[in-house]
C-alpha positions in Angstrom: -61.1 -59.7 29.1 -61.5 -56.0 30.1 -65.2 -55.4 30.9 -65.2 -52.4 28.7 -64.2 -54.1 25.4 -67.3 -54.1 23.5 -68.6 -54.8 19.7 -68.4 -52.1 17.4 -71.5 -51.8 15.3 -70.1 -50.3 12.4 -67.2 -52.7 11.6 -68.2 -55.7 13.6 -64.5 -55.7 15.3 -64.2 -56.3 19.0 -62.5 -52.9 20.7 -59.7 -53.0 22.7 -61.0 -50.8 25.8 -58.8 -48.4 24.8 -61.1 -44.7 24.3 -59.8 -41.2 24.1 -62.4 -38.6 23.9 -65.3 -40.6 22.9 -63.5 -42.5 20.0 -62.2 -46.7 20.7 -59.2 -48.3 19.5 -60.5 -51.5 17.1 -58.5 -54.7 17.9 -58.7 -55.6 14.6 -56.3 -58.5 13.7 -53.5 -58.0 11.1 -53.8 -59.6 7.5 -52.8 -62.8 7.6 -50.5 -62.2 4.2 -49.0 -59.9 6.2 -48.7 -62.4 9.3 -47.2 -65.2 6.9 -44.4 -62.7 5.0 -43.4 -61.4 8.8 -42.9 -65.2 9.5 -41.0 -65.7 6.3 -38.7 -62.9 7.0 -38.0 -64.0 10.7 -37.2 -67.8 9.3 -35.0 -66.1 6.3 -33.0 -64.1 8.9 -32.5 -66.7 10.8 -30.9 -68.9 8.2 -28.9 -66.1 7.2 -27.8 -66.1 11.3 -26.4 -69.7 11.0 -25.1 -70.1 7.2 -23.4 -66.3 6.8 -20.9 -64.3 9.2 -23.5 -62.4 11.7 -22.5 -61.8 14.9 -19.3 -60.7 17.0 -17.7 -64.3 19.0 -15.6 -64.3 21.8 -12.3 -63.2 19.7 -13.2 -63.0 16.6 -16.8 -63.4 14.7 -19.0 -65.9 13.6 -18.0 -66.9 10.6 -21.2 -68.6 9.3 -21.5 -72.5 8.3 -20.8 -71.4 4.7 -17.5 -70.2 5.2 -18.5 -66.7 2.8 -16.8 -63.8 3.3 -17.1 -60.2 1.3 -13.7 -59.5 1.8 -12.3 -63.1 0.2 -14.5 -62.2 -2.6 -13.6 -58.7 -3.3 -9.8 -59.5 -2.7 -10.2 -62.3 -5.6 -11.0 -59.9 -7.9 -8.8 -57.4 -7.1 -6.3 -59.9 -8.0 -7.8 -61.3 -10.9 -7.5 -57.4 -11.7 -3.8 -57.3 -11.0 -3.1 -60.0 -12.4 -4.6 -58.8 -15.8 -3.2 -55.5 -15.1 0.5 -56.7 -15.0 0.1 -58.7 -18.0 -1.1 -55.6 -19.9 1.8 -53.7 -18.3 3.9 -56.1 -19.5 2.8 -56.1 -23.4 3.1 -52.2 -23.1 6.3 -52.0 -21.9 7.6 -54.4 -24.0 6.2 -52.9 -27.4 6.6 -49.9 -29.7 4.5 -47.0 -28.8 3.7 -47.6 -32.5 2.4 -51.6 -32.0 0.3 -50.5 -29.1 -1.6 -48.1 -31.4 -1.9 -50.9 -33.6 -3.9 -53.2 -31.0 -7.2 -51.4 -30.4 -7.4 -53.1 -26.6 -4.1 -52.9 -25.5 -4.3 -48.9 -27.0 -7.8 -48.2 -24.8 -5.9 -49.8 -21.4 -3.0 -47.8 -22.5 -5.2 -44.6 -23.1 -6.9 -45.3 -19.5 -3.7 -45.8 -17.6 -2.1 -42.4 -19.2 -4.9 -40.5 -18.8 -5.4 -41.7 -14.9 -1.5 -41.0 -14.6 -1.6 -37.2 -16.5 -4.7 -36.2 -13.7 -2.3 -37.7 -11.1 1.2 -35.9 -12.3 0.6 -33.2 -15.4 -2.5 -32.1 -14.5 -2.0 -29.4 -12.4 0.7 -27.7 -14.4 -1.4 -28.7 -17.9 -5.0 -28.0 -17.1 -7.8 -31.4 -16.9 -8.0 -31.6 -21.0 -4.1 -30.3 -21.5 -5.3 -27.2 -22.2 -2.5 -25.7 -20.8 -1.9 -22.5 -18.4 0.5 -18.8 -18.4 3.9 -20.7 -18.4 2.8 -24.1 -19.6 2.1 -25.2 -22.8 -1.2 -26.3 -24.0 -0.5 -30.0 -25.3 -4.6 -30.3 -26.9 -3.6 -27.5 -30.1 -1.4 -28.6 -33.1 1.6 -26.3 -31.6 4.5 -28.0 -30.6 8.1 -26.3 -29.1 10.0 -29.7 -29.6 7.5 -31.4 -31.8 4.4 -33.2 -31.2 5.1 -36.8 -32.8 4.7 -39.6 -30.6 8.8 -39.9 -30.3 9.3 -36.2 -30.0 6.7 -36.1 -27.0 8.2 -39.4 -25.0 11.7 -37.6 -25.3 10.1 -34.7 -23.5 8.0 -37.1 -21.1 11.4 -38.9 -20.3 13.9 -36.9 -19.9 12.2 -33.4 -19.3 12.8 -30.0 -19.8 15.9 -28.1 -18.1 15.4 -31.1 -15.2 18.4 -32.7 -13.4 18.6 -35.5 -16.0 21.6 -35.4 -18.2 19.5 -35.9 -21.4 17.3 -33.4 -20.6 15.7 -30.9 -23.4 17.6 -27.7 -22.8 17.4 -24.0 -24.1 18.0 -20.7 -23.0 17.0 -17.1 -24.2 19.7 -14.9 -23.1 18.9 -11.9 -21.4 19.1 -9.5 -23.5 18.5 -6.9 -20.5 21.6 -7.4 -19.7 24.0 -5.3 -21.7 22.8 -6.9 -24.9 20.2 -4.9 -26.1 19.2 -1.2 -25.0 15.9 -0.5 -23.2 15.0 1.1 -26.4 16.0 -1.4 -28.7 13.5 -4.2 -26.5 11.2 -1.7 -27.4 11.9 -1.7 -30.8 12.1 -5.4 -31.0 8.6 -5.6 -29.5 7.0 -3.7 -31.8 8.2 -5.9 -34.7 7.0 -8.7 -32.9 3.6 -7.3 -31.4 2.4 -6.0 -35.8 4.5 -8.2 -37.7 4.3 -12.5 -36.1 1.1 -11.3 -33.0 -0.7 -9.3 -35.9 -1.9 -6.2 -34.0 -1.9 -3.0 -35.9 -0.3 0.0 -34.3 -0.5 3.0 -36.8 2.7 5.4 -36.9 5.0 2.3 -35.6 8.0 2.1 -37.5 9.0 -1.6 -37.1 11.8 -1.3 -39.3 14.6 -0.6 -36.7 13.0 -3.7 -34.4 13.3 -5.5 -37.4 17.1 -5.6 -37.7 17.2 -5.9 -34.0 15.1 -9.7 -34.4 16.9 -10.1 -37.6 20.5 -9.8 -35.8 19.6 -11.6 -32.2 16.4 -13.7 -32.8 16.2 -15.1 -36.0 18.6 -17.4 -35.5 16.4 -19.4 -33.1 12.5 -18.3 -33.4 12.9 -18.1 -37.5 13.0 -15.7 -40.2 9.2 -15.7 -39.9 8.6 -16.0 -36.7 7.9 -20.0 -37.6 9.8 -21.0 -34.3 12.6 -23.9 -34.2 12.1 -26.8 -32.4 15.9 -28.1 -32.3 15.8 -25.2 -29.8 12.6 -25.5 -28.0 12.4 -22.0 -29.6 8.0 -20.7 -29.7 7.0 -20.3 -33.0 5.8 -16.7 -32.5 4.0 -16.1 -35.2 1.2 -19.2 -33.9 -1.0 -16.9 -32.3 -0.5 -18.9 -29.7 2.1 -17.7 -26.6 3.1 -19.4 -23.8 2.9 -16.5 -21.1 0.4 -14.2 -22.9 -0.5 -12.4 -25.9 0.5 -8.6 -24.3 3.1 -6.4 -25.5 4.4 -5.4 -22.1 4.7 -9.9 -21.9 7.2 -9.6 -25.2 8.9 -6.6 -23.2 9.4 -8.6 -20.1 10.3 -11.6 -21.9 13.3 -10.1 -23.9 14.3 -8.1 -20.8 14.7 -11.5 -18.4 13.2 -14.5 -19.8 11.6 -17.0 -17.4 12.8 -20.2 -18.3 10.0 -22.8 -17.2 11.2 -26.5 -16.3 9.2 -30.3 -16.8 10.3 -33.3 -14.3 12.4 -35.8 -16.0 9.0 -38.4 -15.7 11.5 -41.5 -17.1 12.9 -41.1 -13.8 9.6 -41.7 -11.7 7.6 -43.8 -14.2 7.9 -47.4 -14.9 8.4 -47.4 -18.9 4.2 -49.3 -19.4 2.9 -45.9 -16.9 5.1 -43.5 -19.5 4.4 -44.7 -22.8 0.2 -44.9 -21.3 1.3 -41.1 -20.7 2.7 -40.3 -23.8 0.1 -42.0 -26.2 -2.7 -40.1 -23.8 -0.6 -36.8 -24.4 -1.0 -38.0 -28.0 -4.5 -39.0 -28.8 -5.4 -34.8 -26.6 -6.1 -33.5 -30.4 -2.6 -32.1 -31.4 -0.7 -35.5 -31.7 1.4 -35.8 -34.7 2.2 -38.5 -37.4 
């Protein structure tokens, strides 16, 4: 023992001969709870050692005398997972879109899967919710170009819209830029559409002239009223709610050279359980029809 280790009159503990500046380091023992939980720890860990994988072995790793392994476990549930999965897959494929609704569970894994598939492939043309974008229709409000019931929207989903597939959904607005109507006439024409189906009042417009103009070229496909015609794909302008935009000069440009958008053909990419998961998700957004 040090020969400067002394008593320490205030606490009774030995010191350990340690001083710094006048002050000495106590040896004072460690609590003996604390003693016996260190113990307990060291003898817990090295159980753990011998009965789970620890350490790196000579070309491979020590496996543990319990033969447990993370990776065995998490790979058993991933195909328990699978395996219930594909049997869901299965039910959905082979059933109406209108039995699925009919089955609340089958419907929520339906809803999960379609919605999981619509962030993955519609998303970025559709907006997160389907609230749509300039160019791309919003598929959450209760206006529809083909139609919004569940068959009208896996027609659409399947075969797409002016895509390579033969079935496709198809229409064109001609170009009336093109010799068809005069620069003035579009004008015209806009007008009557901008005060009579977009509702903006424009004082001293005589819409009359534009009216014959929609009568004689437009009618035919967007409606009398404006109502739209979804045997064309034709908007129903008078919704209040436009594809592009709600501006005049956007009717002008329109008329003059229409941009004609086009939707994948999904039914070419999609197993049939992932597309009808997509179409009842495109469904339940808020604007599904019965």
């Amino acid at each position: 023992m040090p020969t400067d280790i002394e008593k320490d009159e205030i606490s009774g503990q030995y010191t350990t001969g340690h001083e710094w500046d006048g002050l000495h380091e106590l040896n004072t023992p460690l609590p003996k709870w604390w003693l016996y939980t260190f113990y307990l720890c060291i003898a817990v860990a090295m159980a753990m050692f011998v009965l789970l994988p620890s350490i790196p072995w000579v070309h491979s790793y020590w496996h543990g005398t319990l033969g447990y392994s993370s990776r065995k476990v998490a790979m058993a549930e991933y195909a328990k997972m699978e395996s219930l999965h594909a049997d869901a897959s299965r039910k959905i494929a082979a059933m109406s879109l209108a039995d699925i609704r009919k089955d609340p569970a089958l419907l929520e894994t339906a809803l999960t899967a379609g919605r999981i598939t619509f962030a993955n492939n519609c998303q970025p043309c559709h907006g997160a919710g389907g609230q749509g974008r300039p160019g791309f229709p919003n598929l959450a409000d209760d206006v529809w170009l083909w139609g919004g019931k569940l068959s009208d929207i896996q027609t659409t989903v399947t075969h797409g819209i002016r895509s390579s597939d033969p079935d496709t959904r198809y229409s064109a607005m001609p170009t009336f830029g093109d010799d068809i109507l005069t620069a003035q006439q579009i004008q015209q024409v806009a007008d009557f559409v901008w005060v009579n189906f977009y509702g903006h009042a424009e004082p001293g417009v005589d819409t009359a002239p534009g009216a014959k103009i929609f009568a004689d070229n437009c009618a035919a496909c967007h409606g009398d009223k404006g109502q739209g015609g979804r045997d064309f794909g034709a908007p129903p302008l008078a919704s209040h709610v436009h594809l592009y935009s709600e501006s005049r000069d956007t009717i002008v440009a329109q008329v003059t050279k229409p941009r004609l958008g086009v939707m994948p053909n999904w039914g070419a990419k999609l197993d049939p359980a992932t597309l009808k998961s997509v179409v009842l998700y495109v469904h339940s957004l808020g604007g599904g029809e019965e």
